[in-house]
C-alpha positions in Angstrom: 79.8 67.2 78.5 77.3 68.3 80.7 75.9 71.4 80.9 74.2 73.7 83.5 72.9 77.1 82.4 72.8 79.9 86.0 70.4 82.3 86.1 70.2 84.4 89.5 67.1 86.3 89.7 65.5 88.9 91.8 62.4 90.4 90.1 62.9 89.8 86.0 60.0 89.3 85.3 60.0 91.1 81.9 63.0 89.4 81.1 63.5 85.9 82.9 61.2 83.6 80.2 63.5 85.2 77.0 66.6 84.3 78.3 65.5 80.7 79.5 64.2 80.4 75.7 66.9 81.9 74.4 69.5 79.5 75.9 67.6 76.0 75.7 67.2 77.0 71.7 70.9 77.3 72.0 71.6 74.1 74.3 68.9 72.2 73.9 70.3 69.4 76.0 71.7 71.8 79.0 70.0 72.0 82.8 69.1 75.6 82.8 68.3 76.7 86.5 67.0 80.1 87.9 67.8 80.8 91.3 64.8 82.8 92.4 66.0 85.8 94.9 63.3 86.4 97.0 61.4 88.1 93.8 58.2 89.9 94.6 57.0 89.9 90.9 55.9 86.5 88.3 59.8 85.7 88.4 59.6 82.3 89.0 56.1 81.2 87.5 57.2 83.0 83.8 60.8 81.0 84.8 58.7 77.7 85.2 56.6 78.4 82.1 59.8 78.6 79.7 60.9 74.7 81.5 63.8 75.9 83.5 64.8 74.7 87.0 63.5 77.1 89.5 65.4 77.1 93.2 65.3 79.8 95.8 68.1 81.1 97.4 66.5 83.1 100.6 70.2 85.1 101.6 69.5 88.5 100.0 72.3 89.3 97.5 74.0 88.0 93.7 77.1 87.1 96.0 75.1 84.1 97.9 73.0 83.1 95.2 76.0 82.4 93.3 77.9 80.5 96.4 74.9 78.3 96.3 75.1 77.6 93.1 78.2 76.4 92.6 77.6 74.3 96.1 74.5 72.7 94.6 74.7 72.0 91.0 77.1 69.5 89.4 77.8 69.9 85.9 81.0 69.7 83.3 81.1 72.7 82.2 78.9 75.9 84.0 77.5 79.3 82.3 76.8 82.1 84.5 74.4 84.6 83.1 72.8 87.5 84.4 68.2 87.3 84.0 67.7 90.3 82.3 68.0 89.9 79.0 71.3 92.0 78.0 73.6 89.3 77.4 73.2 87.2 73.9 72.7 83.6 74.3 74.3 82.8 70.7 77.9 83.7 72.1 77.6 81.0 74.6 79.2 78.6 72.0 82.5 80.2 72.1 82.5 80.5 75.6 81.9 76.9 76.2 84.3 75.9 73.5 87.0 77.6 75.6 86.5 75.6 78.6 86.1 72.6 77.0 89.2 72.4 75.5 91.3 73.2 78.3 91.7 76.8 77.1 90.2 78.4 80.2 89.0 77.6 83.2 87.1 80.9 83.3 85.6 82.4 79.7 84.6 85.5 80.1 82.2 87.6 77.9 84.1 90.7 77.1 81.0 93.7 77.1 84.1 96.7 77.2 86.5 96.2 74.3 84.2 95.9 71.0 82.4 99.3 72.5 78.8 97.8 72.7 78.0 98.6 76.5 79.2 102.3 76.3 76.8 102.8 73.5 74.0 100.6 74.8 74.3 101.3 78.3 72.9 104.9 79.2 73.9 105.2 82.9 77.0 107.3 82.6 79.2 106.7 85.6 78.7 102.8 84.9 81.0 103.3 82.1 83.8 105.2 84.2 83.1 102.5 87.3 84.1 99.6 84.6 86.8 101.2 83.6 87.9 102.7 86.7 87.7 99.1 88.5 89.3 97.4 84.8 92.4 99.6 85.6 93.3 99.1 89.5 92.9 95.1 88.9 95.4 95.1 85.9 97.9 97.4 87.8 97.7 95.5 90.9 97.4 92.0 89.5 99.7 92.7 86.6 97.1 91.4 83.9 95.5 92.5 81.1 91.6 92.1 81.1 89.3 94.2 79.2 86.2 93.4 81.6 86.4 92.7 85.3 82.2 93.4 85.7 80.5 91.4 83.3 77.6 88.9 84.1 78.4 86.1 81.2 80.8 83.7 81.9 81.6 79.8 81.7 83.5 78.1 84.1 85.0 74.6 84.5 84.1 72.4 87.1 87.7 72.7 89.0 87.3 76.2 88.8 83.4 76.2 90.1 84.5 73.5 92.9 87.1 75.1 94.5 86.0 79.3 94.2 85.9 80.0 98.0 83.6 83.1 97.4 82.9 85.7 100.5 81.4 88.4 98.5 77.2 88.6 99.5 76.3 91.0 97.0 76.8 92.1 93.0 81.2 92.2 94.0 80.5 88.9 93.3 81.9 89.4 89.7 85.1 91.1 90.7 85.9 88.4 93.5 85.6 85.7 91.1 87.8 87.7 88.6 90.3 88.9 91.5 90.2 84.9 92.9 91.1 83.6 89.5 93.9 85.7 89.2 95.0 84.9 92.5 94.3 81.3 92.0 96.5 81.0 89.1 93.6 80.2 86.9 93.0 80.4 83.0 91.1 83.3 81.9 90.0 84.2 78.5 88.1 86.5 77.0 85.9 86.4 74.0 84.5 90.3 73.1 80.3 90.1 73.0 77.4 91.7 71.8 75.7 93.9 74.5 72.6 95.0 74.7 70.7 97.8 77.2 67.7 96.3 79.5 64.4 96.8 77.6 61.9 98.9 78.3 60.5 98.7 82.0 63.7 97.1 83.4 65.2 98.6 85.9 69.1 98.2 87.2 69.4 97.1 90.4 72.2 99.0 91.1 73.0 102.2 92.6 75.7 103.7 91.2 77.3 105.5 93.8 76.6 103.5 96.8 77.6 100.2 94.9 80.4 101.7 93.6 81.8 101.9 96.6 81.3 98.9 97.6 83.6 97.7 94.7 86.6 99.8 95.9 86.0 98.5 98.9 86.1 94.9 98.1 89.3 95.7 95.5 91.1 97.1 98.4 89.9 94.1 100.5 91.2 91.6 98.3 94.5 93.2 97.6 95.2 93.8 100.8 94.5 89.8 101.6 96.0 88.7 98.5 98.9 90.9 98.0 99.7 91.5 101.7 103.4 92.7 100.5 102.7 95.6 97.6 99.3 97.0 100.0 101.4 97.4 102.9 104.4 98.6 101.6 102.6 101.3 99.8 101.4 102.9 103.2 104.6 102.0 104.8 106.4 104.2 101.6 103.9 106.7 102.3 104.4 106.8 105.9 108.0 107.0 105.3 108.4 110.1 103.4 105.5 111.6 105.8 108.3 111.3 108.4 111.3 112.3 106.3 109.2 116.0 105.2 108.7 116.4 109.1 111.8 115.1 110.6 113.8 116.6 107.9 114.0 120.3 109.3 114.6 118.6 112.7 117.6 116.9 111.0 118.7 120.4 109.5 118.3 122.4 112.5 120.7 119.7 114.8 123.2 119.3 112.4 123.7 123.3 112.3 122.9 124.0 116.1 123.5 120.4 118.1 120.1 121.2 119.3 116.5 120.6 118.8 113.7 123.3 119.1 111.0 121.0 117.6 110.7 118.9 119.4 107.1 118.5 118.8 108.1 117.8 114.7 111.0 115.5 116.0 108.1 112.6 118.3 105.7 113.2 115.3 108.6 112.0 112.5 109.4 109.1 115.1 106.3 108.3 115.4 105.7 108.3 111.6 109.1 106.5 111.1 108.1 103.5 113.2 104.7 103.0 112.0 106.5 102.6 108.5 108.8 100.2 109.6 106.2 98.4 111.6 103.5 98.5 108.2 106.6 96.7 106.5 107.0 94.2 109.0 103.6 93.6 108.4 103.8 93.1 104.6 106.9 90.6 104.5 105.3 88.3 107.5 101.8 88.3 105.6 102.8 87.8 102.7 104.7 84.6 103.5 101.5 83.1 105.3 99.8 84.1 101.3 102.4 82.2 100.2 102.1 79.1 102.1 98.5 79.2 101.7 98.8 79.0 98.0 100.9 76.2 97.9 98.1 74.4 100.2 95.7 75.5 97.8 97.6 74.1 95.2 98.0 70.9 96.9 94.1 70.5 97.4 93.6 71.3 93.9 95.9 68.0 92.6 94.3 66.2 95.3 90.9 67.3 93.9 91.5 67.0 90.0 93.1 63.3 90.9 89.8 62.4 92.7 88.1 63.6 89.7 90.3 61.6 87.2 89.9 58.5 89.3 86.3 58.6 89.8 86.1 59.1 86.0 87.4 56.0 85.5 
């Protein structure tokens, strides 16, 4: 089957010539492509030098570069690996093996559950953002993954071929994982070796600012993709808002036949209505999620039918 090795790149230059190396010693007979990020260091000339496939993707952000690469390259089978040298290309076997055996149609490298990235990696609230993301996706997706963040995976074609990413920047990883879910696609997980970024190598992350982001784009996609639980939650909340307000109201007509707050009494309306309007919400969205999946489904037989036929 063929494979194609993804690099995205924006200025690894102490790193990018290693990990091309590393991964045409482990498959020799793969297309191994670095998408060049508008890099301001020897990024793509070192990238050249080790005989990779050099492309530019000019749309700042790990979230386009990776939309364009699954919109240009066609391969069997597709590994996604992050340019700066952290991931070990010697695990790519197992990942690979997955997919091509129908296991998965996403094979994730698992950094979190052997330990390896909490001792390796030094940047503190990294650790608690991994685990802090790990945690809302399991409880709201009801699954059980040990990494939501990590930069290794392999992918099937299907999978690659019909991922309608949005994300622009580095939420790119938590999309795919949250899509995945959504999609109804296989995931496995196979627990890695991690290693910190050498000496010189910087993260390109920011730690607060990008963790943010992440929330943000967990909310996003729970709220588009489980229309029903999101706004039921604030509707619940909204609810017992307006029972705590409206509940002395409540008290005081039932002993006087009369209402002095008044003010309390609009505000638990108010508060009553919202809730029931939130829920509303909830049950008509979430049948227009529904009927989208099973369009999505459709177009995925469609597709894989295609495929089969042009095989032939």
């Amino acid at each position: 089957m063929k494979v194609a090795v993804l690099i995205p790149c924006y200025n690894e230059e102490l790193t990018v010539k290693k990990v091309v190396e590393d991964f045409r010693k482990e498959l020799p007979n793969a297309d191994i492509y670095v998408y060049n990020n508008n890099s301001t260091d020897k990024t793509v000339e070192l990238a050249k030098e080790a005989g990779a496939i050099v492309r530019n993707e000019y749309k700042q952000g790990k979230g386009n570069v990776v939309k364009t690469m699954f919109e240009e390259v066609e391969a069997d089978i597709y590994v996604l690996v992050d340019g700066d040298d952290t991931y070990p290309a010697s695990s790519v076997h197992d990942l690979i093996t997955l997919v091509e055996q129908g296991k998965a149609d996403m094979a994730v490298g698992d950094r979190l559950s052997n330990g390896t990235y909490k001792k390796e990696n030094k940047r503190t609230f990294h650790n608690f953002g991994n685990i802090l993301v790990k945690n809302a996706i399991n409880l709201s997706f009801n699954s059980d993954l040990n990494d939501i963040m990590t930069g290794y995976r392999a992918f099937s074609k299907k999978m690659v071929k019909n991922l309608p990413i949005t994300t622009k920047k580095f939420e790119v990883e938590t999309e795919m994982t949250l899509q995945a879910l959504d999609k109804n696609f296989i995931i496995k997980e196979i627990p890695i070796e991690y290693r910190d970024r050498p000496n010189g190598s910087s993260s390109k992350l920011n730690t607060i600012s990008d963790g943010i982001k992440v929330i943000k784009e967990i909310i996003r996609l729970f709220k588009d993709y489980k229309p029903l639980k999101f706004f039921m939650i604030i509707a619940l909340i909204l609810f017992i808002l307006g029972l705590i307000v409206g509940l002395p109201v409540i008290i005081e007509f039932i002993k006087t036949k009369y209402i002095t707050k008044v003010p309390s009494a609009i505000l638990a309306t108010g508060l009553i209505l919202l809730a029931v309007i939130f829920g509303q919400c909830g049950i008509i969205l979430d049948t227009y999620v529904k009927r989208n999946k099973e369009s999505y489904r459709l177009n995925i037989l469609r597709y894989t039918q295609l495929e089969q036929y042009f095989k032939k």
